[in-house]
PDB file with SEQRES, HELIX, SHEET and CRYST1 records, atoms N, CA, C and O in Angstrom:
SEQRES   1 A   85  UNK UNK UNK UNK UNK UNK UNK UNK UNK UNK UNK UNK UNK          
SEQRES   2 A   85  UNK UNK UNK UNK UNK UNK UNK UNK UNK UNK UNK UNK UNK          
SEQRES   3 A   85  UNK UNK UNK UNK UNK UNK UNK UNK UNK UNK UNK UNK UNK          
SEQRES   4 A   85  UNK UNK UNK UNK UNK UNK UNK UNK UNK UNK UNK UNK UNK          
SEQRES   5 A   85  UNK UNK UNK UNK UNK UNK UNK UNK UNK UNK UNK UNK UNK          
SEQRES   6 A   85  UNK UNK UNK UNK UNK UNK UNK UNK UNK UNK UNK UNK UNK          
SEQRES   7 A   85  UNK UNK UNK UNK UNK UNK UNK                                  
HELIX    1 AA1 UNK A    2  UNK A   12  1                                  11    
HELIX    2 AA2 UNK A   20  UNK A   41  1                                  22    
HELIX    3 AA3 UNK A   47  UNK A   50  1                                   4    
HELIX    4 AA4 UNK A   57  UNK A   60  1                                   4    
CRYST1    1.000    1.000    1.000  90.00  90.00  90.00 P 1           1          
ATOM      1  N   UNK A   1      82.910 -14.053  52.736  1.00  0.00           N  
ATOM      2  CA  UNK A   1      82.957 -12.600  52.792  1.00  0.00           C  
ATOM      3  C   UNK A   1      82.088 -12.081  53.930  1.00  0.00           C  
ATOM      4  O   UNK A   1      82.440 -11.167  54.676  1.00  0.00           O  
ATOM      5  N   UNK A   2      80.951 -12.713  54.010  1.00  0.00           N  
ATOM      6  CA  UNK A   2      79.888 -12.109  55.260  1.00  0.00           C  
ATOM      7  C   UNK A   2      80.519 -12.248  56.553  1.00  0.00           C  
ATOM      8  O   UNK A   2      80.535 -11.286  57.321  1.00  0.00           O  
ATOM      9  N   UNK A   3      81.095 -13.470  56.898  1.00  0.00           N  
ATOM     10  CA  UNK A   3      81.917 -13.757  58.127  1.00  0.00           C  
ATOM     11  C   UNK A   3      82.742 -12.876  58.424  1.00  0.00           C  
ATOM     12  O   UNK A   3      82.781 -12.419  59.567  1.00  0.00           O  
ATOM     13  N   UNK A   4      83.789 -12.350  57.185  1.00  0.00           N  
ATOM     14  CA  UNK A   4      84.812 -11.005  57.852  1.00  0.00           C  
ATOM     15  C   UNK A   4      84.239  -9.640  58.250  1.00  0.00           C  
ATOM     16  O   UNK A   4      84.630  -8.908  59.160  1.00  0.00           O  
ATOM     17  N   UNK A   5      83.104  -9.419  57.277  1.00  0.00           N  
ATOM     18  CA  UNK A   5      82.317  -8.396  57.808  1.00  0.00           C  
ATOM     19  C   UNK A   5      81.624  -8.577  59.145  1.00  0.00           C  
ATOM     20  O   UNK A   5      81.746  -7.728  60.029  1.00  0.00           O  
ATOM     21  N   UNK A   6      80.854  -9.741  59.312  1.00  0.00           N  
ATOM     22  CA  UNK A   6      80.559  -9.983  60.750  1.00  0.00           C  
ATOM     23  C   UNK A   6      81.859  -9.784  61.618  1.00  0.00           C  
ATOM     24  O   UNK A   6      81.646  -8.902  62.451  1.00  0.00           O  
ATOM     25  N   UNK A   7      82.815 -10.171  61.686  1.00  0.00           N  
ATOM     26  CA  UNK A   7      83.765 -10.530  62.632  1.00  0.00           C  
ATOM     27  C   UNK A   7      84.066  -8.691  62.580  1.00  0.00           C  
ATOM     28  O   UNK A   7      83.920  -8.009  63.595  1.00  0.00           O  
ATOM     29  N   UNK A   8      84.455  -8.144  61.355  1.00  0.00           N  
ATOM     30  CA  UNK A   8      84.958  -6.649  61.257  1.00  0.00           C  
ATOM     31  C   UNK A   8      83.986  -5.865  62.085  1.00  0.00           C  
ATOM     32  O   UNK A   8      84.479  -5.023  62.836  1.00  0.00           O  
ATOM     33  N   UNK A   9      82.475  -6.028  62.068  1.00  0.00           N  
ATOM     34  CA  UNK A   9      81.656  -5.238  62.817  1.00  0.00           C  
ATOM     35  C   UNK A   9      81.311  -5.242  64.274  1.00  0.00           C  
ATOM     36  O   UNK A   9      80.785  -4.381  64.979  1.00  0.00           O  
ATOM     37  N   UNK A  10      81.803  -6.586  64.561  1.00  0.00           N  
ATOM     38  CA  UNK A  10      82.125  -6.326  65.863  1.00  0.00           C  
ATOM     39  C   UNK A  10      83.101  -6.177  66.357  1.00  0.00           C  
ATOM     40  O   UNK A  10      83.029  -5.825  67.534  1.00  0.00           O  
ATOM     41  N   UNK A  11      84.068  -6.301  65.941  1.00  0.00           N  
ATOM     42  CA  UNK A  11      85.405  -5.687  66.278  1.00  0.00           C  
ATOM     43  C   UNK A  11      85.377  -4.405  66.404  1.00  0.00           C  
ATOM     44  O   UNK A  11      86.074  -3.821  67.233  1.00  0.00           O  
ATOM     45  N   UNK A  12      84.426  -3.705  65.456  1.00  0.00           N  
ATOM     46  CA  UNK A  12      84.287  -1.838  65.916  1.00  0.00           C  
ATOM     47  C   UNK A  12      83.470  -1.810  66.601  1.00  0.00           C  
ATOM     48  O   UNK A  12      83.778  -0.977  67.453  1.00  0.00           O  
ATOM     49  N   UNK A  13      82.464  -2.243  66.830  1.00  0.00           N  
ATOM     50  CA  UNK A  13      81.912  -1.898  68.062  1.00  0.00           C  
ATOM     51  C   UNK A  13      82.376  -2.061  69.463  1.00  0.00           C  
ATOM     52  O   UNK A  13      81.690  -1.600  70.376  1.00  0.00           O  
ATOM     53  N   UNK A  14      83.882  -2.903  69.784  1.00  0.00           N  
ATOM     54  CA  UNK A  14      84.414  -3.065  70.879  1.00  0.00           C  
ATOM     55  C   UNK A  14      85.417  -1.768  70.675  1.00  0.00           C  
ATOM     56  O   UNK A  14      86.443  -2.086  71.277  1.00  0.00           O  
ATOM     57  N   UNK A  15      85.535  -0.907  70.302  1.00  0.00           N  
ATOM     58  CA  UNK A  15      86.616   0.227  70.160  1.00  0.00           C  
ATOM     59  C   UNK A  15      85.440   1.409  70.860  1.00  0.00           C  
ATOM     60  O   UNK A  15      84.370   1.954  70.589  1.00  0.00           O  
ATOM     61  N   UNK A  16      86.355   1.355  71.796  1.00  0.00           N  
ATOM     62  CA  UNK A  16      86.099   2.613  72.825  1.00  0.00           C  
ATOM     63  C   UNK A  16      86.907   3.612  72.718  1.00  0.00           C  
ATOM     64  O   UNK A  16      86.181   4.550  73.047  1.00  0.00           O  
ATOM     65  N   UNK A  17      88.102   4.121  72.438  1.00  0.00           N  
ATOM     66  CA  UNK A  17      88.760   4.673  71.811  1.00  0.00           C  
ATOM     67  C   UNK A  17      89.357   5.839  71.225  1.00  0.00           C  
ATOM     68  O   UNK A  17      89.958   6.012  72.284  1.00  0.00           O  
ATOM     69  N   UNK A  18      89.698   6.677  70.608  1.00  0.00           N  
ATOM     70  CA  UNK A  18      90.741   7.316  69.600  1.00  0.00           C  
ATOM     71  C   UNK A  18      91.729   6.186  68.854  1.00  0.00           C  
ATOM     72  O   UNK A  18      91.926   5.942  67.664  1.00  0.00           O  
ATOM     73  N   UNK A  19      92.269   5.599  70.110  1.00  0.00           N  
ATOM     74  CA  UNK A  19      93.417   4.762  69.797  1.00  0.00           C  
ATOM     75  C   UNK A  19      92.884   3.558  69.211  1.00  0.00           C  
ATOM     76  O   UNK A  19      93.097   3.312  68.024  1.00  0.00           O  
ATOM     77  N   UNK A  20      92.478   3.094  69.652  1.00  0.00           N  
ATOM     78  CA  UNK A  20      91.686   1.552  69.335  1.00  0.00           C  
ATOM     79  C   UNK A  20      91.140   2.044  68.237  1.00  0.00           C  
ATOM     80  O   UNK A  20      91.203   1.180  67.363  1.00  0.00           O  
ATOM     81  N   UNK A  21      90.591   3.093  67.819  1.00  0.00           N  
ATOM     82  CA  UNK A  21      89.862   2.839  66.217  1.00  0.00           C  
ATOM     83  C   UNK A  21      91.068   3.253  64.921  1.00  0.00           C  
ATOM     84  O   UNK A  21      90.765   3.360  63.732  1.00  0.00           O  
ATOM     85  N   UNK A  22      92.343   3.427  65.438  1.00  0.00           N  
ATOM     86  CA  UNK A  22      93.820   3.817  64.574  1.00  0.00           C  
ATOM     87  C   UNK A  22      94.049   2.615  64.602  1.00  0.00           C  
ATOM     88  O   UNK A  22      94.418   1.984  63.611  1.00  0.00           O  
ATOM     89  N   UNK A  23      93.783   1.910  66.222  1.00  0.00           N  
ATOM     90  CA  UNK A  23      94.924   0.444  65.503  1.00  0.00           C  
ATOM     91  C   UNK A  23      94.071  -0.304  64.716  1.00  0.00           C  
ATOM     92  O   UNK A  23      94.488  -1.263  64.068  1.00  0.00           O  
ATOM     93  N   UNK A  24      92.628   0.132  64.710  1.00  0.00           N  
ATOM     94  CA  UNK A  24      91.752  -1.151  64.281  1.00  0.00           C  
ATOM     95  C   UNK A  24      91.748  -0.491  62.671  1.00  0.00           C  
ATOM     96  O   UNK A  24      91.582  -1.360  61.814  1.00  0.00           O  
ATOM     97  N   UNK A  25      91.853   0.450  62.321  1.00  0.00           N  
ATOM     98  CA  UNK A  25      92.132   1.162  60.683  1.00  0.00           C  
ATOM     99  C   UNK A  25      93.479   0.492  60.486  1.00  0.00           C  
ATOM    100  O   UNK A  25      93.645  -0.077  59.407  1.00  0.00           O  
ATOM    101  N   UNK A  26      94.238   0.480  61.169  1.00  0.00           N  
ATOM    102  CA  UNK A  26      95.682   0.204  60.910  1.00  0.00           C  
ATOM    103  C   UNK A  26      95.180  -1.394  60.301  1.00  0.00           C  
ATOM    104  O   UNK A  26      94.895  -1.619  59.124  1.00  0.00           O  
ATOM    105  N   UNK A  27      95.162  -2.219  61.219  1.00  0.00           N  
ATOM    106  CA  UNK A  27      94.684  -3.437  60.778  1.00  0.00           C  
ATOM    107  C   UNK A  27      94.006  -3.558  59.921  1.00  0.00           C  
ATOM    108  O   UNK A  27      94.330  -4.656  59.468  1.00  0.00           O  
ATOM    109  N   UNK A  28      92.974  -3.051  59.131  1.00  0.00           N  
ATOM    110  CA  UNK A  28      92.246  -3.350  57.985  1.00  0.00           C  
ATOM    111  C   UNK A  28      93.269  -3.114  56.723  1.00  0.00           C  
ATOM    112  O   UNK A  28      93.503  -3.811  55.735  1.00  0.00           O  
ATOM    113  N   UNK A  29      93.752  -1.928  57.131  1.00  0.00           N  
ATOM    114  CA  UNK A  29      94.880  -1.595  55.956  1.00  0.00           C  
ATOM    115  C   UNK A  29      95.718  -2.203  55.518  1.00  0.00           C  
ATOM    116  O   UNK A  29      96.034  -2.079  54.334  1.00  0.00           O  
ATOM    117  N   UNK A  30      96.475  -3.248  56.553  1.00  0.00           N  
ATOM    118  CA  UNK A  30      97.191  -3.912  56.405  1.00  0.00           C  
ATOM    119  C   UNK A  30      96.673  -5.117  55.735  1.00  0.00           C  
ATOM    120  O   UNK A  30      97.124  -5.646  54.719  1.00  0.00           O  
ATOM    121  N   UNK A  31      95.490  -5.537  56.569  1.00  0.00           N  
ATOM    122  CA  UNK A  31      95.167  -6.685  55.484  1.00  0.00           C  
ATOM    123  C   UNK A  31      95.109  -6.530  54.564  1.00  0.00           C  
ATOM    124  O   UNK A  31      95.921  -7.101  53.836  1.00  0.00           O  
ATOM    125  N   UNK A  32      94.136  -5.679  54.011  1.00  0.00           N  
ATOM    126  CA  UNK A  32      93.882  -5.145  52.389  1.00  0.00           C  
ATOM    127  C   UNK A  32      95.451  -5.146  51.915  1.00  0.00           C  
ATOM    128  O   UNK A  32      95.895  -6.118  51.303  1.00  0.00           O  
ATOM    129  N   UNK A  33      96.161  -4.164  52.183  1.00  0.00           N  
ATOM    130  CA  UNK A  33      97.677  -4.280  51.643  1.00  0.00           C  
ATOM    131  C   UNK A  33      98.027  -5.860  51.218  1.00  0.00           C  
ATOM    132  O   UNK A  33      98.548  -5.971  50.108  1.00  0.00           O  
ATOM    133  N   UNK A  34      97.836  -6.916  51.861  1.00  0.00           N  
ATOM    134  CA  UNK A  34      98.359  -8.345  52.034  1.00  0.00           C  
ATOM    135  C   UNK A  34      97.477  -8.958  50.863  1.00  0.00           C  
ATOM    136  O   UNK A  34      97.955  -9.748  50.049  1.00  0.00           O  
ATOM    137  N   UNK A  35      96.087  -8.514  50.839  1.00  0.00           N  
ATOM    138  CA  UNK A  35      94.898  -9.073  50.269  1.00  0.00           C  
ATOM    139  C   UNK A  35      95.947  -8.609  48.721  1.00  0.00           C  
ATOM    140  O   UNK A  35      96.625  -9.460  48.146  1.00  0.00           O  
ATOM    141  N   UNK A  36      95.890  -7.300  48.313  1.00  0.00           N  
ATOM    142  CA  UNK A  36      96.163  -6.973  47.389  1.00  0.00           C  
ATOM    143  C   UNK A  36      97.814  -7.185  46.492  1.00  0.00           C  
ATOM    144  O   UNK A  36      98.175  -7.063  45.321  1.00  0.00           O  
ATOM    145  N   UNK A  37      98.471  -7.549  47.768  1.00  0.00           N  
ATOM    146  CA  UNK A  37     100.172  -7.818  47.270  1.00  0.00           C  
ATOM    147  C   UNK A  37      99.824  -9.458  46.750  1.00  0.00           C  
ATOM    148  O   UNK A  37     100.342  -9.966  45.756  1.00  0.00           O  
ATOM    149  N   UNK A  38      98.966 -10.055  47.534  1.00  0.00           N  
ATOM    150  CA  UNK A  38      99.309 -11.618  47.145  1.00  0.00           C  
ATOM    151  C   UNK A  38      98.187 -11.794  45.253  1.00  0.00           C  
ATOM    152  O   UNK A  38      98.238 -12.590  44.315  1.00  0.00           O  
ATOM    153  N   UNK A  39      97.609 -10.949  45.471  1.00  0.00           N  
ATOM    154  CA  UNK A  39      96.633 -11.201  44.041  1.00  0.00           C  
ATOM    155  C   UNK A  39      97.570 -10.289  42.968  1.00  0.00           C  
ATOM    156  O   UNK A  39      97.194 -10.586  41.834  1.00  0.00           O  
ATOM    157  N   UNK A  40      98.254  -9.656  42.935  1.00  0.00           N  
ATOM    158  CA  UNK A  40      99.091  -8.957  42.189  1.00  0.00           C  
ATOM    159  C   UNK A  40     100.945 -10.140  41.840  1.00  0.00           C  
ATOM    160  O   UNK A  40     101.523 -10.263  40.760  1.00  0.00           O  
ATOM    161  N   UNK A  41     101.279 -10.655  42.968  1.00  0.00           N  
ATOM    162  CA  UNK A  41     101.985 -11.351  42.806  1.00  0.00           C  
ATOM    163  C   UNK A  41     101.049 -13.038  42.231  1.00  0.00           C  
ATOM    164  O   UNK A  41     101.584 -13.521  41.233  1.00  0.00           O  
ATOM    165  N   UNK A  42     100.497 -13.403  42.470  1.00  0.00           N  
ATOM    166  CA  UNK A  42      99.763 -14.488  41.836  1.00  0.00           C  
ATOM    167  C   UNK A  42      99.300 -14.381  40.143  1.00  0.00           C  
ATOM    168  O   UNK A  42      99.108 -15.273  39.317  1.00  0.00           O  
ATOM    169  N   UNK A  43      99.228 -13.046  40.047  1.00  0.00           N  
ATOM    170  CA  UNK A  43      99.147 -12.841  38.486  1.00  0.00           C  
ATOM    171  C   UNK A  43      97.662 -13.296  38.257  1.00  0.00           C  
ATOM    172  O   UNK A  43      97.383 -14.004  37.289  1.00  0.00           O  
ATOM    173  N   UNK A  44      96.673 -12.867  39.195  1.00  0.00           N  
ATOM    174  CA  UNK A  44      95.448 -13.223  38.802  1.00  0.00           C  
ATOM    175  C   UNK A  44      94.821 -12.685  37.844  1.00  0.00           C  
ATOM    176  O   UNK A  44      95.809 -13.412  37.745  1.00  0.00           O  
ATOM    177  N   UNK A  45      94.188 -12.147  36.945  1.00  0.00           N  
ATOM    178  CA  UNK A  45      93.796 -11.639  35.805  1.00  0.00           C  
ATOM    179  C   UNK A  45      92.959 -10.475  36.577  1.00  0.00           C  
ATOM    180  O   UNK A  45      92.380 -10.566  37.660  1.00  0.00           O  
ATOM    181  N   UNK A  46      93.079  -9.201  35.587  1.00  0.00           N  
ATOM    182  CA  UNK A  46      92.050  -8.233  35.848  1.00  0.00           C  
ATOM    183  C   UNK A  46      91.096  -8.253  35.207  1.00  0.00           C  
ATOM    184  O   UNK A  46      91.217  -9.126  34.347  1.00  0.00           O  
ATOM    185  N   UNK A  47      90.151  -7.741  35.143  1.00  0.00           N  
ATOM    186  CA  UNK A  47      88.690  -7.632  34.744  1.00  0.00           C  
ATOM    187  C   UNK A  47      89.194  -7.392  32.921  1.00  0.00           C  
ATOM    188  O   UNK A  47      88.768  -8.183  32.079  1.00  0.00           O  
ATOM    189  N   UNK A  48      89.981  -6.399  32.586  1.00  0.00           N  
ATOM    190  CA  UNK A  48      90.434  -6.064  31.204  1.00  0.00           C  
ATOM    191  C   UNK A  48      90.836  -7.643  30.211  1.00  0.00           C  
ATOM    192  O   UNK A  48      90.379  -8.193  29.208  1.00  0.00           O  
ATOM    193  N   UNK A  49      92.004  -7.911  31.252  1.00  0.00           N  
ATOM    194  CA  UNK A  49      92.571  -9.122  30.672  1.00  0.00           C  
ATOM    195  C   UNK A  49      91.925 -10.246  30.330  1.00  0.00           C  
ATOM    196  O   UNK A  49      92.219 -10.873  29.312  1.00  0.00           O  
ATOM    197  N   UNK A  50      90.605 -10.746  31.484  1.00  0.00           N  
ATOM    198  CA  UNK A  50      89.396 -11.565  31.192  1.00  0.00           C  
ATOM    199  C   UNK A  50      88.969 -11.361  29.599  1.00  0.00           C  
ATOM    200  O   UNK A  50      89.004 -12.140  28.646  1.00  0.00           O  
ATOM    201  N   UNK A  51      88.575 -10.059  29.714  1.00  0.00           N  
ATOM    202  CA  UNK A  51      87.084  -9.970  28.220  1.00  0.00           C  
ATOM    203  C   UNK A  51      88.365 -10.155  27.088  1.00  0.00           C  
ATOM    204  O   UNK A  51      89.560  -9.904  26.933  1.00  0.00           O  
ATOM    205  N   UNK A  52      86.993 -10.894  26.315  1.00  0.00           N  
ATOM    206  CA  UNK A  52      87.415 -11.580  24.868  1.00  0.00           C  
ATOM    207  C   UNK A  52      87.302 -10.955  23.991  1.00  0.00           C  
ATOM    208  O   UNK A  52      86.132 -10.725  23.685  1.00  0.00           O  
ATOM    209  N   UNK A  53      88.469 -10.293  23.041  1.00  0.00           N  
ATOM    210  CA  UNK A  53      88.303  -9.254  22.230  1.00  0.00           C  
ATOM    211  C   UNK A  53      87.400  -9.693  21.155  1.00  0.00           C  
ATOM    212  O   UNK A  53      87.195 -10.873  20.872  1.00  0.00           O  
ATOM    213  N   UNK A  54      86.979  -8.878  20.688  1.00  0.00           N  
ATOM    214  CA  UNK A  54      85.778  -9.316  19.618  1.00  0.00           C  
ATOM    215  C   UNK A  54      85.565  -8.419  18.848  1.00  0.00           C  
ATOM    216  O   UNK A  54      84.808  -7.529  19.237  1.00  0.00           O  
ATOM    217  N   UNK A  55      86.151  -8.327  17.487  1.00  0.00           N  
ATOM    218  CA  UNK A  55      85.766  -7.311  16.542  1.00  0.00           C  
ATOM    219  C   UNK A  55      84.659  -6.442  16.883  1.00  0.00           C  
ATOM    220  O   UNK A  55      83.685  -6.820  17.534  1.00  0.00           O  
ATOM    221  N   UNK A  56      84.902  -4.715  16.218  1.00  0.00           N  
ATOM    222  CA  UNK A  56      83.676  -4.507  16.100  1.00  0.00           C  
ATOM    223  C   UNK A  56      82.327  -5.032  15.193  1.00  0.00           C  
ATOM    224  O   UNK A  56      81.120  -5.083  15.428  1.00  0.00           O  
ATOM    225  N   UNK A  57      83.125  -5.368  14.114  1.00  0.00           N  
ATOM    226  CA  UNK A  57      81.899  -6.135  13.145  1.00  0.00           C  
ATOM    227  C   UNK A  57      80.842  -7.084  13.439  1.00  0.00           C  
ATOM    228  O   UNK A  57      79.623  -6.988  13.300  1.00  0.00           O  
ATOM    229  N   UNK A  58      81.814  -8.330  14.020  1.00  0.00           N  
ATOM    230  CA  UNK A  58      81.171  -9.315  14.598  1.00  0.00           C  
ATOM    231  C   UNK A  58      79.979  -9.103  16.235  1.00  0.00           C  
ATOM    232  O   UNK A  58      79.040  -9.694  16.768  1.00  0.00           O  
ATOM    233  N   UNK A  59      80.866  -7.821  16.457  1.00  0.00           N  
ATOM    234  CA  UNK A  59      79.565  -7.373  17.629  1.00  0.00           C  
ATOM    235  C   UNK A  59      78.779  -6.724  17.163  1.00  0.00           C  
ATOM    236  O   UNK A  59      77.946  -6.433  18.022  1.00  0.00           O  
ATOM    237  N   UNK A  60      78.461  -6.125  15.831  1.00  0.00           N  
ATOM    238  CA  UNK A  60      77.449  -5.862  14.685  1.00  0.00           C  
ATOM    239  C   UNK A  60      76.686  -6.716  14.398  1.00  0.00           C  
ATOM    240  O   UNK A  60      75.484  -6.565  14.615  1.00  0.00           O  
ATOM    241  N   UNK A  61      77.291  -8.084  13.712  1.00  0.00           N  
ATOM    242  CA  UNK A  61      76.532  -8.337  13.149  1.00  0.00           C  
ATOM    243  C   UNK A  61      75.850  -9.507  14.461  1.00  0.00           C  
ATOM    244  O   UNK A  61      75.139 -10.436  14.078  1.00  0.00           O  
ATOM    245  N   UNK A  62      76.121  -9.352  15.809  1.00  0.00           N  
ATOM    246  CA  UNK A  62      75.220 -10.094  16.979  1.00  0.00           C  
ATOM    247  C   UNK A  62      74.177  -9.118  17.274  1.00  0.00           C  
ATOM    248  O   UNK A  62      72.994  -9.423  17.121  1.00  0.00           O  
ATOM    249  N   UNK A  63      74.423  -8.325  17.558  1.00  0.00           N  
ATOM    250  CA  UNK A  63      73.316  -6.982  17.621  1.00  0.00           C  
ATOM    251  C   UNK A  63      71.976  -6.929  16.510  1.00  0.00           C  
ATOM    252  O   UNK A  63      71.757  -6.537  15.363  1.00  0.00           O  
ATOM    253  N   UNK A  64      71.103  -7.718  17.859  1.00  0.00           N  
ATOM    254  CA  UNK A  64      69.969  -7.542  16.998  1.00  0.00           C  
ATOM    255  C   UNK A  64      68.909  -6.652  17.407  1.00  0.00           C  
ATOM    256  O   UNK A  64      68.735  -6.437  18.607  1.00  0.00           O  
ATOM    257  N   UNK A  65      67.957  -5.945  16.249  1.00  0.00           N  
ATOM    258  CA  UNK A  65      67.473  -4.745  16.611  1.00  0.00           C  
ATOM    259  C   UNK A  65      66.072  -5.188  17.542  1.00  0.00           C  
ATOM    260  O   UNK A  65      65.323  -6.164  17.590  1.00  0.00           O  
ATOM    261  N   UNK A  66      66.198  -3.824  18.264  1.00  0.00           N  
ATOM    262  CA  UNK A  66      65.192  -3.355  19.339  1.00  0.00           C  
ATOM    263  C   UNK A  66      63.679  -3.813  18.818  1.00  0.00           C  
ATOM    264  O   UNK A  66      63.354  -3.317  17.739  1.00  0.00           O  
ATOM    265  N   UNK A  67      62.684  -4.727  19.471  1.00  0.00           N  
ATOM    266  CA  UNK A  67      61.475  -4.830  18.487  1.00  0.00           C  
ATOM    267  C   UNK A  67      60.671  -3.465  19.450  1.00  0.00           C  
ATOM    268  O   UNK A  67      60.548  -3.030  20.595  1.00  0.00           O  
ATOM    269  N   UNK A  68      60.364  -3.276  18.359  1.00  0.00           N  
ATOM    270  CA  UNK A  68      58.698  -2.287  18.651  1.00  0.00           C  
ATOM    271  C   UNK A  68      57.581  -2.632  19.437  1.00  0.00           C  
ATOM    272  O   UNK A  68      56.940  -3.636  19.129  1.00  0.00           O  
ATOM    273  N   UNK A  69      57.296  -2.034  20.284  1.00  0.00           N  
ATOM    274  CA  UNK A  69      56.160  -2.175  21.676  1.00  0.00           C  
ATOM    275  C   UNK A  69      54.729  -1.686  20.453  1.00  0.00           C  
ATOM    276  O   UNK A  69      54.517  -0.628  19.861  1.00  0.00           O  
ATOM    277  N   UNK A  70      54.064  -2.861  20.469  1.00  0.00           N  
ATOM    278  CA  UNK A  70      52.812  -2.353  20.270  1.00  0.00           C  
ATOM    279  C   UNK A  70      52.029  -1.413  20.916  1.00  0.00           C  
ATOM    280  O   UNK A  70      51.173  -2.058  21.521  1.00  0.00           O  
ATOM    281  N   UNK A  71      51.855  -0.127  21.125  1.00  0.00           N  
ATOM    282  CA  UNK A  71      51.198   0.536  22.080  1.00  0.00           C  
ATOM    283  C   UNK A  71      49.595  -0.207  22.222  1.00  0.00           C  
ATOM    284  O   UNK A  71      49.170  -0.346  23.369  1.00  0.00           O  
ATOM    285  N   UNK A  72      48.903  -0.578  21.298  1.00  0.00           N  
ATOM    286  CA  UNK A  72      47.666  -1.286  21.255  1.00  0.00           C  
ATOM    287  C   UNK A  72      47.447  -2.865  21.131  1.00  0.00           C  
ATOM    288  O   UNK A  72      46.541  -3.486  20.574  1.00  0.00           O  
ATOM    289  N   UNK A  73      48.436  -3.259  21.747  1.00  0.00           N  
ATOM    290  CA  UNK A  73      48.371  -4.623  22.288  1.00  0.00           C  
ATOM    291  C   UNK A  73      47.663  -4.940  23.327  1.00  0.00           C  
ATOM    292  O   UNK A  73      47.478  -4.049  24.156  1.00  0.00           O  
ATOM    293  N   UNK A  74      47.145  -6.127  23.537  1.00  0.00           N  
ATOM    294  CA  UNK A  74      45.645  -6.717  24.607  1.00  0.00           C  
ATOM    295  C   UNK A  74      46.553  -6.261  26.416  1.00  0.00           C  
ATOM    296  O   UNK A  74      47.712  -6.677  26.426  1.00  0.00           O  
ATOM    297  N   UNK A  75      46.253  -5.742  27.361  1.00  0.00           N  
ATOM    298  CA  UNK A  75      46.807  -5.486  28.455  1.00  0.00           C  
ATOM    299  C   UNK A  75      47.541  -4.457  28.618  1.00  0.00           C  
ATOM    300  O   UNK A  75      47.815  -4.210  29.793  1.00  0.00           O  
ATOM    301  N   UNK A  76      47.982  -3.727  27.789  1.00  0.00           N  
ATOM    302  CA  UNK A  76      48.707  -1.967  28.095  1.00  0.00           C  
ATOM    303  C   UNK A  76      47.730  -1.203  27.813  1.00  0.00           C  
ATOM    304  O   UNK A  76      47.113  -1.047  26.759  1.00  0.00           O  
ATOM    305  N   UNK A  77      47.578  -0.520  29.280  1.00  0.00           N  
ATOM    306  CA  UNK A  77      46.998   0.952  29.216  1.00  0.00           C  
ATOM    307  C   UNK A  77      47.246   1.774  28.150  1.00  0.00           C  
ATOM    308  O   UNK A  77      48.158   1.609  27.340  1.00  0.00           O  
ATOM    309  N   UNK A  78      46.486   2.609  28.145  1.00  0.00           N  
ATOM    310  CA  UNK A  78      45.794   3.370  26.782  1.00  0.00           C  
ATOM    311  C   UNK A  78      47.124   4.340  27.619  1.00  0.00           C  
ATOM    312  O   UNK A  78      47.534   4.323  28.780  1.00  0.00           O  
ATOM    313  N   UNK A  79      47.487   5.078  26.495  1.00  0.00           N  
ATOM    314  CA  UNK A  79      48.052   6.450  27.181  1.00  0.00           C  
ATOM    315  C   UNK A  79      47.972   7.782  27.669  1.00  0.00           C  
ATOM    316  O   UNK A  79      47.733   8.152  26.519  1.00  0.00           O  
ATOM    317  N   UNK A  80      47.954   8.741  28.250  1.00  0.00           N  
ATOM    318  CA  UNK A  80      47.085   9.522  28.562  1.00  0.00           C  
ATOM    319  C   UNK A  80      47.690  10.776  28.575  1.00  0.00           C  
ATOM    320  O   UNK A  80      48.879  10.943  28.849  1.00  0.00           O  
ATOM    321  N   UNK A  81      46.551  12.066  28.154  1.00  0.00           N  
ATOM    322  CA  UNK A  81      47.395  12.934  27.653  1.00  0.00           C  
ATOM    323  C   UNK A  81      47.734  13.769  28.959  1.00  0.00           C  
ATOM    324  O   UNK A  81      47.264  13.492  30.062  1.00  0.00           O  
ATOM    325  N   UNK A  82      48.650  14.877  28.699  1.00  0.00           N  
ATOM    326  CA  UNK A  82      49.742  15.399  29.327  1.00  0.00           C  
ATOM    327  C   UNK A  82      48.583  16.178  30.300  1.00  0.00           C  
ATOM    328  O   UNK A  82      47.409  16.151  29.933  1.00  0.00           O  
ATOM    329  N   UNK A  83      48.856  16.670  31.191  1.00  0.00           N  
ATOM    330  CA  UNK A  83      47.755  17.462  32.029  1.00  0.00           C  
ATOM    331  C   UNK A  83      46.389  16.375  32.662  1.00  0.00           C  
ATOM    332  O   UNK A  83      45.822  16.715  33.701  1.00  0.00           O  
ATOM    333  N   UNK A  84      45.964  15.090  31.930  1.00  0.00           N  
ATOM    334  CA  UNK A  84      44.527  15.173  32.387  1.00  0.00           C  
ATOM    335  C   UNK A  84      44.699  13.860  33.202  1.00  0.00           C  
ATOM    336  O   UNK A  84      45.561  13.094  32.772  1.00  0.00           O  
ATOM    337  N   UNK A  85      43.962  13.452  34.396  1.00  0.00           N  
ATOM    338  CA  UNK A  85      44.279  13.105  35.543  1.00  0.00           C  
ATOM    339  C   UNK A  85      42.949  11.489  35.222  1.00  0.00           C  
ATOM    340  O   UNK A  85      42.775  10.648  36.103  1.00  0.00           O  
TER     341      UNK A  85                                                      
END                                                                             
């Protein structure tokens, strides 16, 4: 991925242009278009289709509760009231 961006960023910086920065949009578009026809025809999974349905219950009963911050535990600052510096 870093390589196309390298290669993409200098490719705009050689556009001197109006024209040259249409054909060089044109070209990204197109790839993307190509990028996106071949992953749609490949039937790659979307992000939806991935996740594993999972009851709500059972994601209940994984959910375990939040523990309580000792405010007077050894190393946390004392707290300090509103206004005093």
């Amino acid at each position: 991925m870093s390589w196309s961006l390298t290669t993409l960023l200098a490719a705009w910086s050689s556009v001197t242009s109006p024209a040259d920065a249409v054909a060089m949009a044109t070209a990204v578009l197109a790839a993307l278009a190509i990028v996106l026809a071949a992953r749609l025809l490949t039937g790659a999974p979307t992000a939806a289709q991935r996740a594993i349905p999972v009851p709500a219950r059972a994601r209940s009963r994984r959910a375990q509760p939040t523990r309580a911050m000792d405010p007077d535990a050894a190393g946390r600052p004392r707290p300090r009231a509103p206004g005093q510096r």
